[in-house]
C-alpha positions, -999 to +999 in steps of 0.1 A: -154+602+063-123+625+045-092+615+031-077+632+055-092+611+083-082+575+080-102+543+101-095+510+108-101+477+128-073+451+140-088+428+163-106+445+193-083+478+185-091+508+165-065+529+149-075+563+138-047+581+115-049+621+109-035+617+067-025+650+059+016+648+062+020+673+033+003+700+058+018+683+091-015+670+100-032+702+103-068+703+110-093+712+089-131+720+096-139+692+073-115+667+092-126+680+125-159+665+112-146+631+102-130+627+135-166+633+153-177+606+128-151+583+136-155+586+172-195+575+167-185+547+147-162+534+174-183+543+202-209+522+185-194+494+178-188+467+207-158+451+193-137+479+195-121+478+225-093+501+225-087+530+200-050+542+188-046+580+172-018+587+152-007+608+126+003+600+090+039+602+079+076+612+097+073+646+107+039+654+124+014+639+151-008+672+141+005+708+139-033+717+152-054+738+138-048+748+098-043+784+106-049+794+065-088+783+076-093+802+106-102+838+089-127+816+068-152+824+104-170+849+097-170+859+137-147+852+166-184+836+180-186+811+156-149+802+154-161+797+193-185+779+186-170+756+160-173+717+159-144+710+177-115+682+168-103+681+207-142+678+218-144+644+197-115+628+209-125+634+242-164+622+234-147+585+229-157+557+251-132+532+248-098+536+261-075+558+241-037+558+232-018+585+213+012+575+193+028+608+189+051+610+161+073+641+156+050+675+161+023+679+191+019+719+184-012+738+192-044+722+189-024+688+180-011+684+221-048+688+228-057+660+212-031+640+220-041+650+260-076+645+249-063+608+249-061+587+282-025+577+275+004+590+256+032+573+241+063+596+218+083+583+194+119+595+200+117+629+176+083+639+192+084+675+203+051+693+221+041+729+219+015+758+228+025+783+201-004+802+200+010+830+222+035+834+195+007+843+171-018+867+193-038+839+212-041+811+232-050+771+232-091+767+234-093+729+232-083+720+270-044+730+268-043+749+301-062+724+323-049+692+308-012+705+307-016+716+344-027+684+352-001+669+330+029+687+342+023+709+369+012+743+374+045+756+370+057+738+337+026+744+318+028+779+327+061+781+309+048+759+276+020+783+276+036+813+282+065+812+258+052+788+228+084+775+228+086+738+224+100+705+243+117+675+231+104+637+243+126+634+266+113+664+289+077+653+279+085+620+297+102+638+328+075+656+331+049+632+329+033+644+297+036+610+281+042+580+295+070+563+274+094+565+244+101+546+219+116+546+184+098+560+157+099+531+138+081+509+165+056+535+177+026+526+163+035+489+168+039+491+204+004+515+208-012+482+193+004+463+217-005+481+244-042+488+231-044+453+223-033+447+263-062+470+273-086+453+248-082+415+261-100+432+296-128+434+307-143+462+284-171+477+311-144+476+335-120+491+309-150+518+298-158+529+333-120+532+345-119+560+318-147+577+335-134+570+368-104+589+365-118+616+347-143+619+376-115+620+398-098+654+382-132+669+392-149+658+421-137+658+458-120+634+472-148+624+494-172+622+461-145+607+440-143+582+460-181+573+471-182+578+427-157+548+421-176+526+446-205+534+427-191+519+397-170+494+411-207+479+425-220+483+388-188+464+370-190+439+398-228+436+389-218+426+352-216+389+337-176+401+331-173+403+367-185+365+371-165+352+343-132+367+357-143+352+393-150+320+376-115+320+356-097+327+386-112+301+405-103+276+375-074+289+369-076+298+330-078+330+312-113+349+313-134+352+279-152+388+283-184+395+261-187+430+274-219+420+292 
């Protein structure tokens, strides 16, 4: 792991935090790294339920992409090519939450889409500058933001750089609520801890159920989710929450 990449377990949740404040969370090669080896730590661990990624301090979810590292590629290939920080966020298993606070720029809006649910403190602001600087996003931005906010609205993030406050994110559907900053990583527990306390296979294959869905046909989506709504249903879970509805109490999953 790096400084730079901080890990840690409360209850069922995990809370990844990007610790470089000084350089508004910009990524680093060596960070990118840590945050693949987060990602396999939490993927392989069954009492993580629900993973939270933040960044460190007042100003900055992540800025993206350190650009001072970017001529250290010795060819626009291998900066292709690279391990990438957007790539292991979306590689995790368990549900995911962003707590965006302040800056979403660049290759930092990536990673918080790479999540499956955004929440912005109040002085969050989201950006795709890298037109302003000769190129353009290479972690998902185009496709995620279309989905995100339209065809039309991502056109104009991409297309200018220029950046939007929380309140538009919301409008738009970028994220999904707002909150102050100083109760934003509190309430991403919250509602990781919500996720966490169901049934985790459910919870696991709803996140590749609705990424399925952004790809397939409707007709395929759909014969897809019965697929795994017969596999779920096929897990002891699935019986205990029967068997607690029947009894009236709360289920106790065991992610079998």
């Amino acid at each position: 792991m790096s400084d730079n990449i901080l890990v840690e377990r409360d209850g069922f949740v995990g809370v990844i935090t990007i610790n470089r404040p000084e350089k508004l969370n910009a990524m680093t090669p060596e960070m990118a790294a840590a945050l693949v080896a987060a990602v396999t730590e939490f993927n392989g661990d069954d009492a993580i339920r629900a993973v939270v990624l933040t960044g460190a301090g007042e100003k900055a979810f992540s800025a993206g992409s350190d650009i001072r590292t970017l001529d250290d590629y010795d060819s626009a290939w291998n900066f292709r090519n690279r391990p990438d920080y957007c790539d292991a966020i979306r590689a995790l298993l368990k549900p995911s939450i962003a707590a965006i606070n302040g800056y979403a720029f660049g290759g930092g809006l990536e990673t918080a889409m790479a999540c499956d649910i955004r929440i912005a403190s109040d002085n969050a602001s989201f950006a795709a500058p890298e037109i302003k600087l000769g190129w353009i996003g290479g972690g998902g931005m185009a496709v995620n933001l279309a989905h995100a906010v339209g065809p039309s609205n991502a056109a104009l993030m991409i297309m200018t750089g220029d950046p939007i406050d929380a309140a538009t994110a919301e409008r738009w559907g970028l994220v999904s609520r707002i909150v102050p900053r100083a109760e934003l990583l509190a309430e991403a527990k919250r509602l990781a801890t919500t996720i966490a306390a169901r049934a985790p296979i459910a919870a696991e294959t709803a996140k590749l159920n609705l990424r399925a869905a952004w790809e397939l046909s409707i007709a395929n989506a759909i014969s897809y989710e019965r697929d795994l709504q017969a596999i779920c249903f096929a897990t002891e879970d699935a019986t205990e929450g029967r068997a607690a509805f029947k009894e009236k109490r709360t289920p106790v999953f065991k992610r079998r």
